[in-house]
N, C-alpha and C positions, 0 to 999 in steps of 0.2 A: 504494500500500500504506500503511497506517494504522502509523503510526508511535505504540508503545504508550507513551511518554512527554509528548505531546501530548495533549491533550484539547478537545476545543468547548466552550463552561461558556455558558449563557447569565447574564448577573449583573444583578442589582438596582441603582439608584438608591441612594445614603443622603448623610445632610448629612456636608459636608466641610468640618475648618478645614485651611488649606495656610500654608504660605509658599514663596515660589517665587523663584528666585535662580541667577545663572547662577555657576558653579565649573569649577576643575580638578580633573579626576579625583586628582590628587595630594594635591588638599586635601579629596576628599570626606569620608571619614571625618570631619574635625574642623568642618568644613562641615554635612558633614547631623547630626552628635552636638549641637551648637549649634540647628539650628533645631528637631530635635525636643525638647531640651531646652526652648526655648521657647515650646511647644507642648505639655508635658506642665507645664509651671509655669499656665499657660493654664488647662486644663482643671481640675488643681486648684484654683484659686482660683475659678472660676468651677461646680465641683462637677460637672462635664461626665462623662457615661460613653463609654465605649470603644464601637462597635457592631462593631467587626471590628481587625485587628491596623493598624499605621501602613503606608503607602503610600507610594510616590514615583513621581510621575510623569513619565517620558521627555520634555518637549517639543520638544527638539532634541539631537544628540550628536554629536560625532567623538572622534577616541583620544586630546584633549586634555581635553577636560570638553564641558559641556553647560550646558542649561537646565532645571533640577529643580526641581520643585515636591512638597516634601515635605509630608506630609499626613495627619492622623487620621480616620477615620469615628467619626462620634459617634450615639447618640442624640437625638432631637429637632432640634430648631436653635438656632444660636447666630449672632448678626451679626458676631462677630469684631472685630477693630479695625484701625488702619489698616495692621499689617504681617502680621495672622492674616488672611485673607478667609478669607469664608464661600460654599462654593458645592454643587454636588450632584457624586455620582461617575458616570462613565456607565454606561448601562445599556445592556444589547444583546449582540451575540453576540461571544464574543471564542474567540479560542487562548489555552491556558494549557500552560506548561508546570511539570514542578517543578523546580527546584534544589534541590541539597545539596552545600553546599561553600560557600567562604569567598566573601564580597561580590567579592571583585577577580576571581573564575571566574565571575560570569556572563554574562559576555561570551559564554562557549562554548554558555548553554544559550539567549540570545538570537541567537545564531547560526545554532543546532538552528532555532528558530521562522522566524526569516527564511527559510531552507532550502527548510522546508516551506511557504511562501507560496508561493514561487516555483515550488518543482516540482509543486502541487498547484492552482496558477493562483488561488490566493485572492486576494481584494480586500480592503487593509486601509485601515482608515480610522479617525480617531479616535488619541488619545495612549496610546500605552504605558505601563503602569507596572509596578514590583514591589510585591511586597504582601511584610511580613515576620513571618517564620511565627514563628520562633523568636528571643529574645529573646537579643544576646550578652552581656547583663550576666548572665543565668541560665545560659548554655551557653558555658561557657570553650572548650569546640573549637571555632572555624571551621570545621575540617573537617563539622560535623553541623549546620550554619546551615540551614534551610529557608525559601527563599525562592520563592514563585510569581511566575514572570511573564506578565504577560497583555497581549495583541496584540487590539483593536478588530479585527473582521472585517465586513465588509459582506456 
């Protein structure tokens, strides 16, 4: 049965600056607030545009931290420097789900996804990320954060 908060989304390719760094979930916040700040300093000096909202992508994880590679889609391309790389996002068919709720809840709606791999016998392949919808310097609630997460599917 088709679970009405999941969805299949095929997504497009687009250039990517990241920085990528392994953290404790403890220190995310001031962790990833730091490398998208140097990432949005980046772009401005460099007059770089947005092509979609900031990204993070999952490369490895447990319930102490992980390995994140936080990240902008931009227009056109950019070579980056040695601590911005420049790369492409991947393209192909993925699971998305949506969140709404504060960054430290998403654990429950990547849990939903995993779920549905499993009971639906999906093949997933490829690095997870979230995509962030809503900006929390704009939206003082957490509670109404809207973040997508999306799961590579073979």
């Amino acid at each position: 049965m088709e679970n009405p908060q999941i969805t299949t989304q095929e997504v497009e390719s687009k250039s990517l600056l990241s920085i990528r760094k392994p953290i404790q979930w403890k220190d995310s916040e001031q962790e990833m607030g730091g490398m998208y700040g140097e990432l949005m300093q980046y772009l401005q000096v460099n007059n770089i545009q947005f092509a979609a909202p900031p990204i993070c992508l999952m490369h490895q994880w447990d319930n102490v931290g992980g390995d994140i590679e936080c990240g902008v889609l931009i227009e056109g391309k950019n070579e980056g420097n040695e601590r911005i790389k420049s790369s492409t996002s991947y393209a192909g068919k993925t699971l998305c789900i949506k969140h709404v709720g504060t960054y430290a809840s998403t654990s429950e709606s990547w849990g939903k996804l995993f779920n549905y791999t499993k009971e639906n016998s999906i093949t997933t392949g490829g690095v997870p990320w979230e995509e962030y919808i809503t900006d929390p310097r704009i939206e003082p609630d957490t509670s109404k954060l809207i973040t997508n997460l999306y799961f590579p599917i073979k």
